[in-house]
VEXDREN-2710 file (C-alpha; in Angstrom, 1 decimal):
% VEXDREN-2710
k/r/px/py/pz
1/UNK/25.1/-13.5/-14.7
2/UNK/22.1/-12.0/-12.7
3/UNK/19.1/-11.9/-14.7
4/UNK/16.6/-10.8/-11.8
5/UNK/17.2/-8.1/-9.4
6/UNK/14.3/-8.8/-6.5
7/UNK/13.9/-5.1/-4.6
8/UNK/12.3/-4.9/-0.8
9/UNK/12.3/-1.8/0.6
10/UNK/12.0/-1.5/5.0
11/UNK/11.9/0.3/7.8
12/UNK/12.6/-0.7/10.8
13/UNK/10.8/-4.1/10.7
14/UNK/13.9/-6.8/10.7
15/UNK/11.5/-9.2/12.3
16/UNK/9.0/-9.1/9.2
17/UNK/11.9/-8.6/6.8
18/UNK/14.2/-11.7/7.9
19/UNK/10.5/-14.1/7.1
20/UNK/10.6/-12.5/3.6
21/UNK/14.3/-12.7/3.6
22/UNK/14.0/-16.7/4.3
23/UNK/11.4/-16.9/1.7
24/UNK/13.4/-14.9/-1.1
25/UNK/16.5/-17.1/-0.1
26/UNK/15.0/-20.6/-0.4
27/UNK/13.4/-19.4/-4.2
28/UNK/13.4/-22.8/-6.7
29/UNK/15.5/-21.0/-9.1
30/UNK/19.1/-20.9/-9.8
31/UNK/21.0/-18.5/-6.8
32/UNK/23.3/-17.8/-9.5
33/UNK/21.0/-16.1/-11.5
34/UNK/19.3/-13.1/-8.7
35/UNK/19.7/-10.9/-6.2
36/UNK/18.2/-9.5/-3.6
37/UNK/18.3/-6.2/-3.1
38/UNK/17.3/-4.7/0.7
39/UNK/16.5/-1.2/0.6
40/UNK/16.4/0.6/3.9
41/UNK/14.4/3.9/3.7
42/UNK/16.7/5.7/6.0
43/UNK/19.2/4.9/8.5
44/UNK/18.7/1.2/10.0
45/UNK/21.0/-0.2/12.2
46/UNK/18.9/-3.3/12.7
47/UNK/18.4/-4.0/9.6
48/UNK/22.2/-3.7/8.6
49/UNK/23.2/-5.8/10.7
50/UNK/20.7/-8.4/10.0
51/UNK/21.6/-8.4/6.7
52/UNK/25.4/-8.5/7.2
53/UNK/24.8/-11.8/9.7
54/UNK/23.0/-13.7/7.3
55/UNK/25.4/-16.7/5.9
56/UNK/24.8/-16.7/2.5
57/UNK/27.3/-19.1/0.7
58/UNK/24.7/-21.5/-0.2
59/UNK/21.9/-18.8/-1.3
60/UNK/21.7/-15.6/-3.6
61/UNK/23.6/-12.8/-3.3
62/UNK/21.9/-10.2/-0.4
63/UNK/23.0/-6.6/-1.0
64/UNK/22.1/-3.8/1.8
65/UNK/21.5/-0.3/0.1
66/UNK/20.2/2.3/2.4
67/UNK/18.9/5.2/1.8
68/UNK/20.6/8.7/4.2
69/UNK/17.5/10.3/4.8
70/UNK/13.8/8.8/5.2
71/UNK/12.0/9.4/1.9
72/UNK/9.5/6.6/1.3
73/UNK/8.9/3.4/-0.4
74/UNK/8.7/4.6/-4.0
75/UNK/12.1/6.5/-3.4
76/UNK/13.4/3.6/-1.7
77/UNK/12.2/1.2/-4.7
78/UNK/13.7/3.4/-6.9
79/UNK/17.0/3.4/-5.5
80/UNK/17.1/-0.5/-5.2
81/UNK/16.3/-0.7/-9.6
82/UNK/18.3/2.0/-10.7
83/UNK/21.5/0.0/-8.4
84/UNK/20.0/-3.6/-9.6
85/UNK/21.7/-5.9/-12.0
86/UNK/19.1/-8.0/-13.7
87/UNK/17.2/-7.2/-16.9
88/UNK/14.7/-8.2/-15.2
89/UNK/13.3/-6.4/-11.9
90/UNK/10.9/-8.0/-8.8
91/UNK/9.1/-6.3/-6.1
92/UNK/7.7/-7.7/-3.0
93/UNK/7.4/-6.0/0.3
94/UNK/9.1/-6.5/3.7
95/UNK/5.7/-8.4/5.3
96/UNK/5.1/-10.9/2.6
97/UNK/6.0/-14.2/2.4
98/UNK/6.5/-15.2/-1.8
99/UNK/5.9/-18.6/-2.3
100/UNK/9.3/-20.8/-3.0
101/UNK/8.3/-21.0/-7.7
102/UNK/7.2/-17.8/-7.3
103/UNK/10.8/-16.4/-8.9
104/UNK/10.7/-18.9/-11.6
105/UNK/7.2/-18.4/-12.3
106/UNK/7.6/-14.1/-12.8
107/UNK/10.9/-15.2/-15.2
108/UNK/9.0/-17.8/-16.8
109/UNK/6.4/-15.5/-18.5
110/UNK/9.1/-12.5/-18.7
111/UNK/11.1/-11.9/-21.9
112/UNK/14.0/-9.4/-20.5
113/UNK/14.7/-8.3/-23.6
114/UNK/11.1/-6.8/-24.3
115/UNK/9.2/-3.8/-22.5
116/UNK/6.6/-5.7/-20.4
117/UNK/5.3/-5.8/-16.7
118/UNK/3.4/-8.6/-14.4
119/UNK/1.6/-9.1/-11.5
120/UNK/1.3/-11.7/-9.4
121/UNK/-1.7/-13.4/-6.9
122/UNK/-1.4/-12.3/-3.9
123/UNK/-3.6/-14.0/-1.2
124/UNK/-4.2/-12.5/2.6
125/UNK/-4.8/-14.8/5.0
126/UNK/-7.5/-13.4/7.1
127/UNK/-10.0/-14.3/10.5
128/UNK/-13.7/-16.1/9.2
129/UNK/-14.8/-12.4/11.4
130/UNK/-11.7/-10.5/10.6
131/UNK/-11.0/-6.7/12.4
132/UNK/-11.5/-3.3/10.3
133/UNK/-7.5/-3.2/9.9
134/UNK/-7.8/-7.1/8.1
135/UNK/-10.8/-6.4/6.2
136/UNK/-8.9/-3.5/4.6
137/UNK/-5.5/-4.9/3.9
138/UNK/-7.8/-8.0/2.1
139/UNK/-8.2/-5.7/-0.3
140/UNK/-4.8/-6.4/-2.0
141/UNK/-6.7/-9.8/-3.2
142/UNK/-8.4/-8.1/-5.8
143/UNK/-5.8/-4.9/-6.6
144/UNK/-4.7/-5.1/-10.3
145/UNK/-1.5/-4.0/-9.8
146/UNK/1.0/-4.0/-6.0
147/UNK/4.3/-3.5/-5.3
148/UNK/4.1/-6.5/-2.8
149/UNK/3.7/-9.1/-6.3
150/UNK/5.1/-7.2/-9.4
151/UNK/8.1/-7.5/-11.8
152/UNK/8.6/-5.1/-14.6
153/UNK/12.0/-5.3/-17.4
154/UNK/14.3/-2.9/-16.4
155/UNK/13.8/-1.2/-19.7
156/UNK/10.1/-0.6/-18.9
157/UNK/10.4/1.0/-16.0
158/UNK/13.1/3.7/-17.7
159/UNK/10.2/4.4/-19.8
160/UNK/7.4/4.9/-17.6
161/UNK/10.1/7.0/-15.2
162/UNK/9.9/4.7/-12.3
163/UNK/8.2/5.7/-9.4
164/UNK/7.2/8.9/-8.5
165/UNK/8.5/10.1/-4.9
166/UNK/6.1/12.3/-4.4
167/UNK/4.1/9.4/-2.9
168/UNK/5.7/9.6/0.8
169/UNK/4.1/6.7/2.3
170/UNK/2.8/3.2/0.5
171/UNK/-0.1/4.1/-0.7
172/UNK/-0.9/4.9/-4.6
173/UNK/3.0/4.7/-5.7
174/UNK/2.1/1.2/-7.0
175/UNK/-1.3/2.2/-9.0
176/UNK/0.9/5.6/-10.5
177/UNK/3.5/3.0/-11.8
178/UNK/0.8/1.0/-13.7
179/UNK/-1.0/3.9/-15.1
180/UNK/2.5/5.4/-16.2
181/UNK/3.0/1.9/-18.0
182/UNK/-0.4/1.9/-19.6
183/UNK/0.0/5.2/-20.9
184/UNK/3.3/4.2/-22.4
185/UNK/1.4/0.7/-23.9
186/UNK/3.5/-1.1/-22.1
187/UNK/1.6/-4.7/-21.4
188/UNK/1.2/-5.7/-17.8
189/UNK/0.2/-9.6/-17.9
190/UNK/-1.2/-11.5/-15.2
191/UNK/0.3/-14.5/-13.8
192/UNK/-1.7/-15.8/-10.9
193/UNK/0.6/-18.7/-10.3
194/UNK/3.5/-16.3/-8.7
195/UNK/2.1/-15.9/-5.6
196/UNK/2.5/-13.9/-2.2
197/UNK/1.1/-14.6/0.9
198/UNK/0.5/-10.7/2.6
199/UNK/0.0/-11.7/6.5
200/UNK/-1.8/-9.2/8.2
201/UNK/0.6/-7.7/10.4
202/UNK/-0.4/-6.5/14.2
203/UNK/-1.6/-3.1/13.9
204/UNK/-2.0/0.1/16.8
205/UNK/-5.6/0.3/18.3
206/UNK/-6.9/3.0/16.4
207/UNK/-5.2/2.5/13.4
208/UNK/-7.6/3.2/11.2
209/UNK/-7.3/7.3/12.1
210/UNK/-3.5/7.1/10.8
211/UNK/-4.4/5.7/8.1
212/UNK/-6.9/8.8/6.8
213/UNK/-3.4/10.4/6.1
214/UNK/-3.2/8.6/3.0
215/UNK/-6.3/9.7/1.6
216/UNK/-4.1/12.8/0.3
217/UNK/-2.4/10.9/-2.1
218/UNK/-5.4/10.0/-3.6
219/UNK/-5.7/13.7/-4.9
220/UNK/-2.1/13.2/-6.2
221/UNK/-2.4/10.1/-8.6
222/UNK/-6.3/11.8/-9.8
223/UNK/-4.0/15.2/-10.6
224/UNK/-1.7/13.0/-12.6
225/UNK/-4.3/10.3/-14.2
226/UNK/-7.7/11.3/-13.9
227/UNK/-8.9/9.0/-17.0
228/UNK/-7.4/6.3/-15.4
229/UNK/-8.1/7.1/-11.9
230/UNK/-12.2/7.4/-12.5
231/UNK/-11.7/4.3/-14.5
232/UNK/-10.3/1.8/-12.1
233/UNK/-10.4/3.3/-8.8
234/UNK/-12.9/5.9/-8.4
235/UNK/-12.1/6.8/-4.3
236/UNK/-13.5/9.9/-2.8
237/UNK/-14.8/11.2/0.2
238/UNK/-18.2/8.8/1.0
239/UNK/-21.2/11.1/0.5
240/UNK/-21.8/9.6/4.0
241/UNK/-18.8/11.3/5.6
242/UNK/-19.9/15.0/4.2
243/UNK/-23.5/14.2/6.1
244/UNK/-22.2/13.2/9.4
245/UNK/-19.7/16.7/9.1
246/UNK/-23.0/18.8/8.2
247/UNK/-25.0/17.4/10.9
248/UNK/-22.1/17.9/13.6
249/UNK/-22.1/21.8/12.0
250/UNK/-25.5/21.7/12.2
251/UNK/-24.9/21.2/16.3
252/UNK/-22.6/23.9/16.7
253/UNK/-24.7/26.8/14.6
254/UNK/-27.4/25.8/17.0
255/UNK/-25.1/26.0/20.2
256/UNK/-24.4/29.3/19.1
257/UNK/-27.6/30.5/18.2
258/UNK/-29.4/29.1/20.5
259/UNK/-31.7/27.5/18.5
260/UNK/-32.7/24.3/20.1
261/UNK/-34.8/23.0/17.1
262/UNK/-31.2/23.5/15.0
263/UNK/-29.6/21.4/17.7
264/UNK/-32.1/18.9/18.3
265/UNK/-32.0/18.2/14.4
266/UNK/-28.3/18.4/13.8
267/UNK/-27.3/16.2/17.1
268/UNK/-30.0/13.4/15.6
269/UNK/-28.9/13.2/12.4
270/UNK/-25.1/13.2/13.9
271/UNK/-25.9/10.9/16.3
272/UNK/-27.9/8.5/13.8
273/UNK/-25.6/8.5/11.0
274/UNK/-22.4/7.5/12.8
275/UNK/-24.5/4.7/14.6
276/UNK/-25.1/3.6/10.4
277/UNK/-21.3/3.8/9.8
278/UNK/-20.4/2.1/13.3
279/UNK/-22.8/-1.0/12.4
280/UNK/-21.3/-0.7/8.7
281/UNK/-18.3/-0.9/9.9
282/UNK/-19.3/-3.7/12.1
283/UNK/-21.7/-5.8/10.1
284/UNK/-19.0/-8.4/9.2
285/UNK/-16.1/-8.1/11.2
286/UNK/-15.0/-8.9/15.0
287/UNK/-17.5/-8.5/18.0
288/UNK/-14.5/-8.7/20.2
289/UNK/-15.5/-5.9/23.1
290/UNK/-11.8/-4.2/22.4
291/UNK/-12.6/-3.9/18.3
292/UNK/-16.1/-3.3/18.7
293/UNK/-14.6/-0.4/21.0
294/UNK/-12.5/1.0/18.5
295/UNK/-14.9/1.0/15.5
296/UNK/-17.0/3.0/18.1
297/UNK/-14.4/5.8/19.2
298/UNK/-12.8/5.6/15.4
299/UNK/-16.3/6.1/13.4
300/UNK/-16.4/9.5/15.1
301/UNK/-13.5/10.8/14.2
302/UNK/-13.0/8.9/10.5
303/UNK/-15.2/11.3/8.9
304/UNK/-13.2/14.2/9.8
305/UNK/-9.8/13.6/9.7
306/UNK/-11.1/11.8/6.3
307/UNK/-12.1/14.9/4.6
308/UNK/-9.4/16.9/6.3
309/UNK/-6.8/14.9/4.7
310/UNK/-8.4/14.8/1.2
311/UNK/-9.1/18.8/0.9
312/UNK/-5.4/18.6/2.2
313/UNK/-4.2/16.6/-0.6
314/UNK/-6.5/18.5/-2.8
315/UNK/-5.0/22.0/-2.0
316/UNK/-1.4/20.7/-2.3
317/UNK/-1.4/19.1/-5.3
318/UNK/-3.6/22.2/-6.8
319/UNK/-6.6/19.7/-8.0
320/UNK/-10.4/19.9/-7.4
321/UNK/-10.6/16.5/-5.7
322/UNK/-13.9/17.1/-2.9
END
C-alpha cells in the first residue's frame, strides 16, 4: 500500500533530475510504501526516456506523467497529486538533492488521516563570496514555506484547492499554497530534520534581468492575500529603483528641453545612484572581473525592467501594487 506520493515536476533538466532521482530512490524508508511521481511540464523526450531506463526492481515505484502542453510548476504539481496514490503527498524539486531520512522524517511527524502540512530545512550550499545569482537562491534557507521541502495530507490540499496555475513560472505558487492553508487553519509544522540540499545550479550571465519577470507575480499572490502578503513578505519595488527611473527622466526632459542644469542634475543623480546599487550589489559577493561585469551592465537595466514587470503584474491582475 503506498502511503506517500513524492511529486517533482521538470523541464528539460534530466541531468539535475536523475541526481534527485538517485536521492529519492535510495530514501531509508520502506520502497513498498512510496512513489515517485515525475511530472514533465510539457512534452520531454529526455526526460521519458530517462525515466523509462531506470532499473527499478530493487527501489520504489517511478511513474512518468507529463503534461501535453507547457503550463508551469504549480499546474505540473497539481497534476502529479491529484494522479498520486499516498494519503500523504511530498514535494521537492528537480535540483535538490533530499537527504536519504528525509522520507521517514516528513511521515514520521505526519498523521495521513488529519488535515496538516510541513516543511522541511532546506540548506544551500553556497561560495564564502558567492555571485548575485547564489546570494539570491540562499534565500530559500530562511523561506517558511517551498515546494523544494514540503509535504501536505492529500486531504489538505483538496481544501486549500491546490495550487493555483495562474503562477506560470516558480515563483510565489509555493507562498499562495501556504496562505490558502492558513486561511483554511490548516497547521503547517516545522520539521528541520527533513532536509534538502538546493545546489545552486549554473545560471546565464545576466540572469538576474530574466529574473525581473517574476516580480509580476508578486502583484498576483498581494491581489489574492494582502493580509498575509504585507505580513510575511512585504516585496515591492525598492524606493531606490523609482529614484534611479526619475533621475534617468530627469536626463531625457533635459535633452529635450535643452536645459543643461536639468541634465546635469538628472545624469548625477542617475549616474550616482546606480554606482550605490552596483557597490550594494557588490559589497559581499564575488570580485571575479566577469561577475563584477555583470552586476555593472545588470544594475542599469534591473531598475527598469523591475518596475516594468511589477506595473505589468499590477495591471493584469487589476491590483494597485506600485
Amino acid at each position: 500500500m503506498i502511503v506517500v506520493s513524492i511529486v517533482v515536476p521538470t523541464y528539460r533538466r534530466p541531468k539535475l533530475l536523475l541526481n534527485c532521482l538517485q536521492a529519492l530512490m535510495l530514501q531509508k524508508f520502506d520502497k513498498w510504501l512510496y512513489e515517485i511521481i515525475i511530472v514533465s511540464d510539457g512534452p520531454d523526450e529526455q526526460t521519458c526516456k530517462l525515466v523509462n531506463s531506470l532499473t527499478i526492481c530493487e527501489y520504489p515505484h517511478v511513474r512518468y506523467l507529463p503534461l501535453p502542453a507547457k503550463k508551469g510548476p504549480a499546474a505540473a504539481r497539481n497534476h502529479g497529486w491529484l494522479n498520486a496514490r499516498g494519503k500523504i503527498i511530498a514535494f521537492t524539486d528537480d535540483d535538490c538533492t533530499p537527504d536519504p531520512y528525509w522520507l521517514r522524517e516528513l511521515v514520521k511527524h505526519c498523521n495521513p488521516n488529519h488535515d496538516i502540512a510541513l516543511t522541511g530545512k532546506t540548506i544551500v550550499p553556497i561560495s564564502k563570496r558567492p555571485t548575485d545569482f547564489e546570494l539570491n537562491t540562499a534565500g530559500l534557507q530562511s523561506a517558511d514555506f517551498i515546494t523544494a521541502n514540503c509535504a501536505c495530507t492529500k486531504n489538505a490540499i483538496i481544501r486549500a484547492g491546490g495550487f493555483d496555475e495562474q503562477f506560470g513560472m516558480a515563483w510565489r505558487e509555493d507562498s499562495d499554497l501556504e496562505f490558502k492553508l492558513i486561511n483554511n487553519d490548516i497547521p503547517i509544522i516545522r520539521v528541520d530534520s527533513a532536509i534538502v540540499v538546493h545546489p545552486v545550479r549554473s545560471s546565464a550571465w545576466g540572469v538576474s534581468i530574466k529574473e525581473q519577470k517574476k516580480t509580476m507575480y508578486n502583484a498576483l499572490l498581494y491581489k489574492k492575500h494582502p493580509e498575509l502578503y504585507n505580513e510575511k513578505i512585504c516585496q515591492k519595488t525598492p524606493v531606490l529603483y523609482y529614484c534611479i527611473i526619475a533621475a534617468f527622466i530627469m536626463v531625457v526632459l533635459g535633452l529635450v528641453s535643452t536645459q543643461h542644469s536639468i541634465i546635469f542634475v538628472g545624469l548625477a543623480g542617475w549616474l550616482s545612484l546606480t554606482c550605490y546599487f552596483i557597490f550594494k550589489r557588490l559589497y559581499t559577493t564575488k570580485l571575479s572581473i566577469s561577475h563584477i561585469g555583470e552586476m555593472v551592465v545588470t544594475s542599469f537595466i534591473i531598475p527598469f525592467a523591475s518596475v516594468y514587470w511589477q506595473w505589468y503584474g499590477a495591471i493584469k491582475y487589476r491590483v494597485l501594487f506600485i
